[in-house]
KESEDO-201112 format. One record per residue (C-alpha): residue in three letters; x, y, z. Coordinates in steps of 0.5 Angstrom, whole numbers, padded with zeros to 4 digits, always signed. Each point is the difference from the previous one (the first is absolute). Layout:
% KESEDO-201112
ALAXYZ/...
% end
This chain:
% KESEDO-201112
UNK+0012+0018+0027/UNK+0007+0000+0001/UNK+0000-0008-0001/UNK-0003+0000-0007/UNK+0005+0006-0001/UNK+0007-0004+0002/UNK-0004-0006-0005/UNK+0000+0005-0005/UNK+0008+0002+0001/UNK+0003-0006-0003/UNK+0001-0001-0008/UNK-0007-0003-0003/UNK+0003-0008-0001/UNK+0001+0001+0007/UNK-0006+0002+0003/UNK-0004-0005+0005/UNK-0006+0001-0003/UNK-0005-0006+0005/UNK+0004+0005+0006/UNK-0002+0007-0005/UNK-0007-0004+0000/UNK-0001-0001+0007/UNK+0002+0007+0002/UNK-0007+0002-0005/UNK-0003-0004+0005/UNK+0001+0003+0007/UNK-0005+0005-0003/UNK-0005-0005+0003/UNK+0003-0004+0005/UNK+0006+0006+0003/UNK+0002-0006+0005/UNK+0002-0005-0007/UNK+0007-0003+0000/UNK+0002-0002-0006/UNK+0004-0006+0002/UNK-0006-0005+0000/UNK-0002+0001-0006/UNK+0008+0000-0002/UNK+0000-0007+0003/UNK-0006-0002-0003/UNK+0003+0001-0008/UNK+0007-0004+0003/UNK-0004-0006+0002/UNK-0004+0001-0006/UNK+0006-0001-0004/UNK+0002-0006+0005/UNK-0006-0004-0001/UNK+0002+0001-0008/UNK+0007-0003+0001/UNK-0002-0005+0004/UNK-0006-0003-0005/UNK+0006+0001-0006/UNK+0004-0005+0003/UNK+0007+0003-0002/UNK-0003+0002-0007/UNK+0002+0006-0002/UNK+0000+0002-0008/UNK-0005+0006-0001/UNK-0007-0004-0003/UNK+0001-0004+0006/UNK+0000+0004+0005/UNK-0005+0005-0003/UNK-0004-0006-0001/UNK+0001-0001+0008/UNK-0002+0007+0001/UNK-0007+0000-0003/UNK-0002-0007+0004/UNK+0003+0003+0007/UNK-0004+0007-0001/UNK-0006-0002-0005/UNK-0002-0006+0002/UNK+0003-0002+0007/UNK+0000+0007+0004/UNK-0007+0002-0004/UNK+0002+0007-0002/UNK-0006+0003-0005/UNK-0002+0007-0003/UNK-0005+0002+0005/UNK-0005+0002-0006/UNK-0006+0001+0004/UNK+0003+0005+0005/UNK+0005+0003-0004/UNK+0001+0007+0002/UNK+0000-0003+0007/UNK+0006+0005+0003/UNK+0003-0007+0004/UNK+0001-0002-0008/UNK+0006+0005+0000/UNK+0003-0002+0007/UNK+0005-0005-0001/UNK-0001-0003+0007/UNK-0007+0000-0002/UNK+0001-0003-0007/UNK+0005-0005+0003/UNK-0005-0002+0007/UNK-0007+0000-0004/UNK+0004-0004-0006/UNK-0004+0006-0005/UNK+0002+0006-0004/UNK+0000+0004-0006/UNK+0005-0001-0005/UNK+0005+0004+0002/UNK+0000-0003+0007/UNK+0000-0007-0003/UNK+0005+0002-0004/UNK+0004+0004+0006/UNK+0000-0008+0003/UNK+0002-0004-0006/UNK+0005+0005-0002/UNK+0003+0000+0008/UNK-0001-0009+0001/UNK+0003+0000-0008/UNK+0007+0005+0002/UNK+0000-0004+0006/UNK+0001-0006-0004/UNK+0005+0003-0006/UNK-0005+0001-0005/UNK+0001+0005-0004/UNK-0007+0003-0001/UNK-0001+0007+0000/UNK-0007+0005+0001/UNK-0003+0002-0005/UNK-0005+0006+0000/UNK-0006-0003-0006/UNK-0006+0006-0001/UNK-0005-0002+0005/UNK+0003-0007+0003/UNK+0007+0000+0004/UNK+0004-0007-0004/UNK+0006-0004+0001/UNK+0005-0001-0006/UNK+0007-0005+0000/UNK+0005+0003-0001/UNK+0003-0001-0007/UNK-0005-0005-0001/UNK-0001-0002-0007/UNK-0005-0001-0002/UNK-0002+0005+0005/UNK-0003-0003+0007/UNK-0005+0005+0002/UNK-0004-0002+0006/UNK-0007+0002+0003/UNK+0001-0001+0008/UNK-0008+0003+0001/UNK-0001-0007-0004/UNK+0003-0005+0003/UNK+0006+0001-0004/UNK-0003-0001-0007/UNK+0005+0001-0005/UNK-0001+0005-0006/UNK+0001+0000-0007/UNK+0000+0006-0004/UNK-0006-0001-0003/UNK-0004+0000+0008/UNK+0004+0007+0001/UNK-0001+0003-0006/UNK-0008-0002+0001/UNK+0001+0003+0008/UNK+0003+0006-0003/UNK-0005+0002-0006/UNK-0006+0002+0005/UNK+0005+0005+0003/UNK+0003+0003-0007/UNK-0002-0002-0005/UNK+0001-0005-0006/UNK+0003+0004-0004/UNK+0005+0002+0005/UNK+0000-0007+0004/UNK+0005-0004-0005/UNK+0005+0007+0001/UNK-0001+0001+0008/UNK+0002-0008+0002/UNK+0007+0001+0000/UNK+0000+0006+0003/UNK-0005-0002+0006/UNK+0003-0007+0002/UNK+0008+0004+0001/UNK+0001-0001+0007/UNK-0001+0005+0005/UNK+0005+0003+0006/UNK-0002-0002+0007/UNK-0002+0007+0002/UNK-0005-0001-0006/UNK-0003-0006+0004/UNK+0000+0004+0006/UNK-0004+0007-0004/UNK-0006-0005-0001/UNK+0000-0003+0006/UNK-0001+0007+0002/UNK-0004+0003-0006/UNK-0005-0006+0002/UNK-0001+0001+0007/UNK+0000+0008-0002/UNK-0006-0002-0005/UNK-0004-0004+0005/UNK+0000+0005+0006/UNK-0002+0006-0005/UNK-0005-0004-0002/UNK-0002-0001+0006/UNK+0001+0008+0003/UNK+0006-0003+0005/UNK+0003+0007-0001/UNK+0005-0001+0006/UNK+0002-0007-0002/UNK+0001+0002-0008/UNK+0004+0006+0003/UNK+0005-0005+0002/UNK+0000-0005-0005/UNK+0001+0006-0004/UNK+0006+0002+0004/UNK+0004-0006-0001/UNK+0000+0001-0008/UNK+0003+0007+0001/UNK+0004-0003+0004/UNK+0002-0005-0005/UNK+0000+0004-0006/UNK+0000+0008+0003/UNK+0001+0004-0007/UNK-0007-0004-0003/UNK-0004+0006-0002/UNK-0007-0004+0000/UNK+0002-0003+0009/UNK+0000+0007+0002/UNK-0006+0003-0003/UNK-0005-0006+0002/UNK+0004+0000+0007/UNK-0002+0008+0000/UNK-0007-0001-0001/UNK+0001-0006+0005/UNK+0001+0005+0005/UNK-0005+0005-0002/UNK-0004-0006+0003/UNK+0002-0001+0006/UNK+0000+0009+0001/UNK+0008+0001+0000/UNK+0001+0006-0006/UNK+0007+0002+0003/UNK+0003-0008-0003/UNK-0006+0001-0007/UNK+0004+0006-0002/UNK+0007-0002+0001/UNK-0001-0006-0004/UNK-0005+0003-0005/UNK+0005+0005-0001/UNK+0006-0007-0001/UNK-0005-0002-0005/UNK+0000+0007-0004/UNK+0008+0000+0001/UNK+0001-0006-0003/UNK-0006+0000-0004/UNK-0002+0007-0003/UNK-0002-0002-0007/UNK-0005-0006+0003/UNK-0007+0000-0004/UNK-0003+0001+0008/UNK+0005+0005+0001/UNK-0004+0007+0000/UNK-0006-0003+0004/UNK+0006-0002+0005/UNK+0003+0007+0000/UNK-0008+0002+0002/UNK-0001-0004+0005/UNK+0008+0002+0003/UNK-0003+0007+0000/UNK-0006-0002+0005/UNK+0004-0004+0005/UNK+0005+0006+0000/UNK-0006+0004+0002/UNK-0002-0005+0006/UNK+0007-0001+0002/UNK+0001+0008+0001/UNK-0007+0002+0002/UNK+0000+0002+0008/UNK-0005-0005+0004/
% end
């Protein structure tokens, strides 16, 4: 924790993200050291340096990056095991060469920084996407395909199951603005929350849940689920002290009068004598 704090202290253009998103990764391999991974993205960006040859103009060296990760080294959405939790490990996603988006995403970003290129992440509803920066017409780059490029009439398709056709035209500006790092750390992590809750892991959800308070402390909505979180693991004292951060920075909340009795009940099993 005190790692991905220090990560987080520094402005948001600045932030490590491959180091942040190893961090997340000591949850299941406590003994990682990012350094291998790190080396692994630079000697990436070195195989596409070489294959260039000294060329060095933006198309080229996009071009260069999709051959090094796509069709040389072999990375690949894992469709078929896709809530796999390794899939949210950058180690993992870098060794097995198969991810979600996002974390493809996260190695596309971190090879193409490393390479000069100015890409930026973008937080697409339900689909982690890259876009070039100042690109026109827009590039925007779907690295769970193999690096497909998406016009706008593809996104507008992937856009209208989720919010419509009305709105979809309207949405589109709007869902491919970039997003700051720490909005890629936070869905790495909401990701990995959601698949322990699904699968009753309280203990590890618990401390997914702890790095995104960590990362954004006034988040209402972190604090109440971590609250529920430690009602299932049995520790009332920590459920009342975020349930009641929650009603501080949340009292109009549609779930605030459920929350407020449910506070009273854990109050009363805090207080109670053994």
């Amino acid at each position: 924790m005190d790692e991905f704090v220090r990560l987080l202290q520094c402005p948001d253009a600045q932030m490590d993200l491959a180091r942040a998103a190893l961090v997340i990764a000591r949850d299941e391999y406590p003994a990682l050291q990012a350094e291998p991974s790190l080396r692994r993205l630079d000697a990436l960006a070195a195989a596409v340096r070489a294959e260039l040859a000294g060329e060095s103009g933006g198309d080229e060296v996009l071009a260069g990056l999709d051959r090094c990760l796509f069709q040389v080294e072999g990375f690949t959405g894992d469709a078929a095991t896709y809530y796999d939790p390794r899939n949210s490990y950058l180690n993992d996603v870098l060794a097995r060469r198969r991810g979600i988006p996002i974390t493809l995403s996260l190695v596309y970003l971190e090879v193409g920084w490393r390479l000069g290129l100015a890409l930026e992440p973008v937080g697409f509803p339900g689909h982690f996407l890259i876009a070039v920066a100042g690109a026109h017409p827009a590039v925007v780059i779907d690295a769970f395909n193999g690096g497909q490029r998406l016009s706008g009439v593809e996104l507008l398709q992937r856009l209208v199951p989720i919010v419509g056709a009305q709105a979809a035209h309207s949405v589109l500006s709007h869902a491919l603005a970039p997003v700051p790092r720490r909005e890629v750390i936070a869905r790495i992590l909401r990701n990995l929350k959601a698949i322990h809750v699904q699968a009753g892991d309280w203990p590890r959800a618990l401390r997914v849940t702890d790095l995104l308070v960590a990362l954004a402390p006034a988040q209402p909505a972190e604090l109440r689920d971590r609250a529920q979180l430690y009602e299932h693991v049995e520790a009332p004292a920590q459920a009342c002290r975020d349930y009641s951060r929650y009603l501080e920075l949340a009292p109009e909340a549609a779930d605030a009068s459920a929350v407020r009795a449910r506070l009273e009940l854990l109050r009363l099993r805090v207080t109670r004598p053994n």
